[in-house]
C-alpha positions in Angstrom: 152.0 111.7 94.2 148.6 110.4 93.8 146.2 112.3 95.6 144.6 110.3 98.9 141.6 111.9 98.1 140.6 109.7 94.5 139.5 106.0 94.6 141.6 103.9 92.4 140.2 101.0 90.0 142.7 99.0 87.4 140.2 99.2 84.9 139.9 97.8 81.7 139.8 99.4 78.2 137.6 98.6 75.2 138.2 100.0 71.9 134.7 101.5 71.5 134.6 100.5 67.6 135.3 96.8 68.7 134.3 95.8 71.3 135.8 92.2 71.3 139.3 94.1 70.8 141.3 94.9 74.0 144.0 96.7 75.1 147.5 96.0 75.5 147.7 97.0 79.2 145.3 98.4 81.8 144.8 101.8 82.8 144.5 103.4 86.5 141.4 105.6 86.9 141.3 107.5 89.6 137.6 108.3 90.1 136.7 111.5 91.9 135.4 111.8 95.4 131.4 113.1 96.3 131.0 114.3 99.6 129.7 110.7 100.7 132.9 109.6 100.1 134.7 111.6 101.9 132.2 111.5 104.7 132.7 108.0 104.9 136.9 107.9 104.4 136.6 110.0 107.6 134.4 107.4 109.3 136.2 105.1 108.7 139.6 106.8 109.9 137.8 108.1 113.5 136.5 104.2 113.7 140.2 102.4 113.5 141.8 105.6 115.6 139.0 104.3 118.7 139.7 100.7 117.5 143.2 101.3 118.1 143.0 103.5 121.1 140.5 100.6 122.5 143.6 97.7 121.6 146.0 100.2 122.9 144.4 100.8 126.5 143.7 96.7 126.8 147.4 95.8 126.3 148.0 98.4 129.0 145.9 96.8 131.8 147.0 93.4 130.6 150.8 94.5 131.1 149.6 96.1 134.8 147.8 92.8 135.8 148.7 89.7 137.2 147.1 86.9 134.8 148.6 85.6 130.9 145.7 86.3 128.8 145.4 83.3 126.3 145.6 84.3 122.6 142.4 84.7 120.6 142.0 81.8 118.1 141.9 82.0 114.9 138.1 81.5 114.1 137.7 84.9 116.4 140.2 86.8 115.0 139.5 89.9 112.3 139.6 89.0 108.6 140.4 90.4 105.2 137.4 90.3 102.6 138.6 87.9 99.5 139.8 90.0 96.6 139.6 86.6 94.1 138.7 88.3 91.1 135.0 88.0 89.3 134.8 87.1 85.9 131.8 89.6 85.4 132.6 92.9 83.7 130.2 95.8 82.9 130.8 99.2 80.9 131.3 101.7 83.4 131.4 105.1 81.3 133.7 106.5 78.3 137.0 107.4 78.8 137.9 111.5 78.7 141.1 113.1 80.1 140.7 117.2 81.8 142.1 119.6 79.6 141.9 122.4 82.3 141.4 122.7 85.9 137.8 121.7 86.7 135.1 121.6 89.2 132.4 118.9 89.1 129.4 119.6 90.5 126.2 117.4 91.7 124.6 119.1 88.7 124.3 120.3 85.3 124.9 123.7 86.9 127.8 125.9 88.4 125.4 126.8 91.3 124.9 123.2 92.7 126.7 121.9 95.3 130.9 121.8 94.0 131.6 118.0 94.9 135.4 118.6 94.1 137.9 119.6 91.6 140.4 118.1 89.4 143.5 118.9 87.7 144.5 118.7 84.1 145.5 115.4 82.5 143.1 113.5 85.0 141.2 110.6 83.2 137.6 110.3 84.2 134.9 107.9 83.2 131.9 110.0 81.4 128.9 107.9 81.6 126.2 110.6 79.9 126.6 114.3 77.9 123.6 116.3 78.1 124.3 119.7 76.0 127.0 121.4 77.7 128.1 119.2 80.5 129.1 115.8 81.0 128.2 112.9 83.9 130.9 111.9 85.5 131.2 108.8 87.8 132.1 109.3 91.1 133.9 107.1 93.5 131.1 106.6 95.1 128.4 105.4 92.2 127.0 108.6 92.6 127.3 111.3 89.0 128.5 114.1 88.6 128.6 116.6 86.2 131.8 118.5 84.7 131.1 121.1 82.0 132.1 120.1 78.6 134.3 122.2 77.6 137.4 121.3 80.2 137.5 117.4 78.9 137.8 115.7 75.7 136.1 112.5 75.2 138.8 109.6 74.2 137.7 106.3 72.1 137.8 103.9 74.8 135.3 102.8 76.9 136.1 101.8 80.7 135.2 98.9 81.9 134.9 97.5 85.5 135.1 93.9 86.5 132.9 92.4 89.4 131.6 94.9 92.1 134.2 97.7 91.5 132.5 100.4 93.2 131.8 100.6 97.5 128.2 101.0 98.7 128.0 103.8 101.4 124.5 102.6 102.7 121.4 104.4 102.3 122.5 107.5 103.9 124.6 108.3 100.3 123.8 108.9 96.8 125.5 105.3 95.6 121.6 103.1 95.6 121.4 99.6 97.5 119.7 98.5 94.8 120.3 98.9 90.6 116.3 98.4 89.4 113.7 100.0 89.2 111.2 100.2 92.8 107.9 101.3 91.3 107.0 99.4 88.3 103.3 99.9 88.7 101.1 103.1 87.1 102.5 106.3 87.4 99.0 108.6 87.7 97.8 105.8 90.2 100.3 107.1 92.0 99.7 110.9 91.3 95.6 110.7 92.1 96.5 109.5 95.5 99.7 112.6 95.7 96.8 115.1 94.7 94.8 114.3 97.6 97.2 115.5 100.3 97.1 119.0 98.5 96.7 121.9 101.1 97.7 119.7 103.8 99.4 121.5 106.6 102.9 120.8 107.2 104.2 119.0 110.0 107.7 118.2 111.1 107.1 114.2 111.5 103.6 114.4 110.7 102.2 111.6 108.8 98.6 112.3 108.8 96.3 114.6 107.1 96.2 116.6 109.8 99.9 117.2 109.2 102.3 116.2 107.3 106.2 116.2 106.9 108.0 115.3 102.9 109.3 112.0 103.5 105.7 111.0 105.8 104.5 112.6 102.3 106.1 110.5 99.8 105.9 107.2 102.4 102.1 107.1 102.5 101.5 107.9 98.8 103.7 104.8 97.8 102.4 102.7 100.4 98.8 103.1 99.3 100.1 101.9 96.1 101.6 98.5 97.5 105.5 100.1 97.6 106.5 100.4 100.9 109.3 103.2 101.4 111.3 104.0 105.1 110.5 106.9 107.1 113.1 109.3 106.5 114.2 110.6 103.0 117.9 109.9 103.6 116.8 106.3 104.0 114.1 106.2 101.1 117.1 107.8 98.9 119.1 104.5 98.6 115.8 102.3 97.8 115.5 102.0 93.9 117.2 103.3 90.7 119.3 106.3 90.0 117.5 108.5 87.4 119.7 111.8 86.4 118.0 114.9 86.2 117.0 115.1 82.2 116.0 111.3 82.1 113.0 112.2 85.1 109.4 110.7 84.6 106.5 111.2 86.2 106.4 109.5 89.6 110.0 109.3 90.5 111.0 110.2 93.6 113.5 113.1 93.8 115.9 114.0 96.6 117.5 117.4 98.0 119.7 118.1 100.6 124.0 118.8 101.2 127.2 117.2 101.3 125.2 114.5 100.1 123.1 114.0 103.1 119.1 114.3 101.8 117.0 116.1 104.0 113.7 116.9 101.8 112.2 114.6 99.0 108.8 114.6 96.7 107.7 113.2 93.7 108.5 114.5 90.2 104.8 114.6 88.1 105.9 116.0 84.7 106.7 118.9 82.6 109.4 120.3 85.1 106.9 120.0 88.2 106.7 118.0 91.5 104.4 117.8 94.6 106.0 118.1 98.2 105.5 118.6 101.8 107.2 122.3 102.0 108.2 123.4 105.4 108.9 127.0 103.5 105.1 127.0 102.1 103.7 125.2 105.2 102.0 122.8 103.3 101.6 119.8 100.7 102.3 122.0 97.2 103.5 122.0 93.4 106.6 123.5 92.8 109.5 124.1 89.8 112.3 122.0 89.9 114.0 125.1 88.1 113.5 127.0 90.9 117.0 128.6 92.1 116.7 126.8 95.6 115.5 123.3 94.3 118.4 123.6 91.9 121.1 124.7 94.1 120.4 122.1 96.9 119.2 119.0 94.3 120.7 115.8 95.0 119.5 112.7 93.0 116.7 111.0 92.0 115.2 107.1 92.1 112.9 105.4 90.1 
């Protein structure tokens, strides 16, 4: 029985050495769950169990009372979203099969957050390899990252047509939007980060008398003509996914659990980024290979 807990998509499959070449049939990937989308299965669930309830507890007091209620017409009635299908396609990752039970994790690490676990002979769609591990789309849009060794890649690529994959909203890892946000200059951006140095930090601050990490990050784009939201959860779906070996100097970076992001700064090179820290009380550099950055790192936007 296929688990409830996997997103399936009839995908398409491309012979990676010809492209123009399909396959006989489709294939059913079932792509593995982050925390987001979990979180939001369950939302979802708790929402049509008080939807019911609600329907429930009305055709009750309309059996008790006297009057007919007239039936709702059909412009006012609930509807299905069309499931026509879109012509458009897009590559969504390379086709590899688990070898051996596996956890994926929101990292290239095994101290990350674990977002779940599969079992052999799953097929998953790798969309990057950096040294040992591979990214792995989730059913969310998010990545992430098995270790190499427990999947072989297959010659096929898998390929998604029209807008395959849910968007959770800002408060997830999947971005609202696919480019990127700051397309202006990078140490423009850094000069005015450098000033807020030393800064005390201040739970909703947004001052330089005080200061909290996503009032941090807000200010130093919007003095550079981007304007962000407030909070990091809601800056977090503004712009495009960058993974962790791909960062560049003034992308914003993200940290937090079960996806949810509750701190954020900006990445300014050579492993380093500048952040309102609650733990340092101030606006300071840090490591992003520091054990706690790295344990607790969620994603990244450009």
């Amino acid at each position: 029985m296929r688990s409830p807990f996997f997103t399936s998509f009839s995908l398409l499959l491309l012979l990676v050495l010809g492209s123009s070449v399909r396959a006989d049939d489709t294939l059913t990937v079932d792509l593995p769950p982050s925390q987001d989308a979990l979180n939001a299965r369950a939302a979802k669930a708790q929402a049509e169990a008080a939807a019911k309830a609600q329907a429930e507890a009305e055709a009750a007091q309309s059996r008790a009372g006297s009057s007919i209620r007239s039936q709702p017409s059909s412009s006012s009635r609930g509807s299905l979203v069309s499931r026509g299908q879109n012509s458009s396609e897009r590559v969504m990752g390379q086709l590899a099969m688990v070898d051996q039970q596996a956890a994926i994790y929101r990292s290239r690490s095994n101290r990350t957050q674990r977002l779940t676990s599969v079992a052999p002979g799953t097929y998953l769609a790798i969309q990057q390899t950096s040294g040992d591990w591979c990214g792995v789309l989730m059913s969310d849009g998010s990545e992430g990252w098995v270790h190499r060794q427990n999947v072989h890649l297959l010659d096929y690529q898998v390929v998604g047509s029209g807008n395959a994959l849910p968007d959770f909203g800002s408060g997830g890892i999947a971005p609202r939007t696919g480019s990127e946000f700051f397309r202006s200059d990078p140490q423009s951006l850094l000069r005015e980060a450098y000033k807020y140095l030393g800064v005390p930090y201040r739970w909703g601050g947004n001052t330089s008398d005080g200061i909290d990490c996503s009032g941090f990050v807000k200010n130093v784009y919007a003095a550079n003509g981007y304007p962000l939201p407030r909070t990091a959860a809601e800056q977090m779906g503004v712009g495009m996914p960058v993974s962790m070996d791909q960062l560049q100097a003034g992308d914003r970076i993200y940290f937090g659990s079960n996806g949810h992001a509750s701190h954020t700064g900006i990445y300014i090179g050579n492993g380093y980024f500048i952040h309102a820290s609650s733990g340092n009380h101030s606006v300071v550099i840090s490591r992003l290979s520091e054990s706690l950055y790295q344990r607790i790192y969620l994603s990244a936007r450009r």
